[in-house]
C-alpha angles and dihedrals in degrees: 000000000000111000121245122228123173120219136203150069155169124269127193133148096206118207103197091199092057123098140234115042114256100243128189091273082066095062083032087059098037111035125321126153140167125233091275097049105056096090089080085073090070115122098014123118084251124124077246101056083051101058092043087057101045082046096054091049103050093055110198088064116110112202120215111192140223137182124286119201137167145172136193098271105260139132119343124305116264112241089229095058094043083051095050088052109038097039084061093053094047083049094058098047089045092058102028116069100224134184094210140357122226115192127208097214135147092201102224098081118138125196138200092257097007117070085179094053089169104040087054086051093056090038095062095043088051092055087052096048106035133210102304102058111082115233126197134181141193132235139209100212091248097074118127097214124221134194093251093064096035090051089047092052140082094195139349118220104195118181120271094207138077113213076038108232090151088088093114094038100054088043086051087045098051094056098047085058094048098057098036081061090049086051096047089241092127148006128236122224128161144186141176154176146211122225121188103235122101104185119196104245120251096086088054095071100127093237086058131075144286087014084051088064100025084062101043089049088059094043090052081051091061095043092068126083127284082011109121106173139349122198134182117196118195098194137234101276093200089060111110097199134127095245099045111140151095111292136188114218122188123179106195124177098257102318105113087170091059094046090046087054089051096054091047104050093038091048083057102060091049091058095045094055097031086128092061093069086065107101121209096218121174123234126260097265085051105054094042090054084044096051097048095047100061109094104237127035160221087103107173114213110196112215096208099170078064114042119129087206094080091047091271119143096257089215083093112146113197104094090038086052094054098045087052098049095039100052091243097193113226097349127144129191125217137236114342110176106224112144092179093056096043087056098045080051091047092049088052101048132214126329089007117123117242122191109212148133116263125216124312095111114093094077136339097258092074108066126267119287108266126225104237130176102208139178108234094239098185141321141223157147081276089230124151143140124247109248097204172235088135126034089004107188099007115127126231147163142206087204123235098356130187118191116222137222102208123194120234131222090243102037096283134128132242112197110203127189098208111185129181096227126057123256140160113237098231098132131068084213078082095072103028089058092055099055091265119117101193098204089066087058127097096212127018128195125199124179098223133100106217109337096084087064096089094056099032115039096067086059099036119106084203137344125229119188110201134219097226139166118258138092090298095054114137087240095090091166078074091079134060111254112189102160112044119124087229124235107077140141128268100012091054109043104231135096124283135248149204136238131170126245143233109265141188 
């Protein structure tokens, strides 16, 4: 008999301090689909093309799918969305007979009703599904992980990777464990622990240390017998929940003493070397005159105050104000997320001059809106394809997008790719789609904090991250945190420490 896995899940990086609410149009917008229409995700870097693959290549494995969905991280998920999603997914377990359960989740996800968004998730699969059937869920490494979602699981299989370009493998991963458990073959038992630090997230870029040798220490831990995964999740610092925090997570076949000792030891090392997560980033004015003076391009300046991708406006100004004012010579900007603009652009039409200004007016933490004169450079749907390493084959869209020609201080010009929807710019595909190939600039600027990484490093000249203003700024007494069990690192200034979680 083949055995049967169900596959699907919801995945959102919720920023509480973000407005407004991520409703359903958002995984509409971003990636939803049903139970039929999953297959689409095949042969795509996803936790899903992962699992179809790992599926198709066992052979005696029959998917059942469930619905995926995802959204930009942003403000908290609207019940009504959550609902939408994850009463699909119940339906489908409560009409499907299934061997084991493998969950696509990210793990700091907050809902309207539901701080632990993922945990509540797990919880309500498990009450479908019942003891016996093992469920197993993946994580992006930024989860803050609650007891909920530790006590539903057989195992956790966060990624190892930051960008994160594991996505395939740990989907592949997660279902080779699962089967392996239907079969007998294994055991699953798993452990983990909190630990109360919560670092802000440019040091943890997997080519940097301490997250270079934390990761390879867990990967020589799985390496060893009986030992079947090791994560280590560093938490989504803009989360105020009770349970937000670093953890350690081992599955090992049947052994809890030795993933209790890999917890611990691994635990350990984080909190002796807790200082080295705090960046030293220069400030925008900085990076700009930095940038301008190396001698070759294209030097990539990452606004992270301002990445999307940790649920900001991306209309933030800062960087597009400096460029302007300090003559920064070829450079373009992408994406600013400014719908007005792009209309008035779109109205105009190509090559005519608008005068506008530009972002700034979604909050108060993202700069104040500019004044700009611009050329209208081109125009389009804003569509593209990410070209990899993450995300490789997936489609996307900024929505309707104008790029901008926008006039310098000191006679240069400032091309800005201005979209009406938020994305993080993580993928050279961006730019390309736009008419700008980025290896022939001088100066590039993502908004994006680590994630760009993948695509641009191997053209950069030089990356500068940059200690800008927005909902993801390193000051994280700017914003009003309610929640948190304190202490916690770094908003208290003491030293971290470790407790053991609920477990199945």
């Amino acid at each position: 008999m083949p055995v049967r896995i169900a596959v699907g899940g919801i995945v959102h990086e919720t920023n509480t301090m973000a407005q407004p609410q991520t409703g359903l149009h958002e995984f509409r917008a971003n990636h939803l689909y049903s139970a039929d229409e999953i297959a689409e995700l095949a042969d795509t870097n996803s936790i899903i093309g992962g699992a179809l693959a790992a599926i198709e290549a066992d052979g005696n494995i029959e998917l059942v799918p469930m619905m995926s969905g995802s959204a930009i991280p942003g403000g908290t998920v609207a019940r009504d969305a959550f609902e939408y999603i994850v009463g699909d997914i119940c339906t489908t377990l409560e009409r499907e007979p299934v061997d084991a359960v493998v969950l696509d989740l990210h793990g700091a996800m907050v809902v309207d009703g539901f701080p632990g968004g993922d945990g509540e998730v797990a919880r309500r699969v498990r009450a479908i599904v019942g003891p016996d059937v093992p469920v197993l869920a993946t994580l992006d490494l930024h989860a803050n992980l609650d007891d909920v979602l530790t006590a539903s699981t057989d195992a956790l299989v966060p990624f190892d990777t930051y960008p994160h370009i594991d996505n395939f493998e740990r989907g592949r991963e997660a279902i080779d464990l699962a089967a392996r458990t239907v079969r007998r073959q294994i055991r699953l038992t798993s452990r983990a622990v909190h630990i109360s630090a919560s670092p802000p997230s440019p040091n943890q870029f997997s080519g940097m240390e301490p997250t270079l040798s934390l990761q390879n220490l867990a990967r020589e831990w799985e390496a060893k017998p009986g030992v079947l995964n090791v994560g280590i999740l560093f938490s989504f610092p803009y989360a105020d929940v009770p349970h937000n925090g670093m953890a350690v997570v081992a599955t090992t076949d049947g052994n809890p003493e030795l993933a209790d000792r890999i917890c611990a030891e691994v635990g350990a090392e984080i909190i002796r070397r807790y200082r080295e997560f705090w960046p030293d980033l220069p400030s925008v004015e900085e990076a700009i005159h930095a940038a301008m003076e190396e001698p070759t391009g294209p030097v990539v300046l990452a606004d992270f105050g301002d990445n999307p991708g940790g649920g900001t406006t991306a209309d933030g100004t800062a960087l597009l104000w400096g460029l302007i004012d300090l003559g920064a010579p070829n450079a373009a900007l992408g994406a600013l997320c400014d719908p007005e603009v792009v209309e008035i652009a779109w109205k105009a039409g190509v090559g005519s001059e608008i005068s506008v200004e530009i972002g700034g007016k979604r909050d108060t933490y993202h700069g104040a809106p500019i004044p700009i004169t611009a050329t209208v450079q081109s125009l389009s749907d804003g569509n593209y394809v990410y070209e990899g390493p993450m995300n490789t084959g997936i489609r996307n869209t900024l929505g309707r997008t104008a790029v901008l020609a926008v006039q310098g201080r000191y006679g240069n010009t400032v091309r800005v790719i201005c979209s009406s929807r938020r994305v993080q710019a993580l993928d050279t595909a961006i730019f390309r789609s736009q008419g700008i190939e980025p290896t022939e600039c001088k100066i590039v600027v993502v908004k994006s904090g680590v994630h760009f990484r993948g695509a641009f490093m191997p053209i950069a000249s030089r990356v500068i991250v940059v200690d800008s203003p927005g909902l993801l700024q390193l000051n994280v007494g700017a914003f009003p945190f309610r929640n948190l069990t304190r202490p916690l690192w770094p908003h208290d200034d003491v030293v971290p420490t470790m407790q053991p979680m609920e477990h199945r």
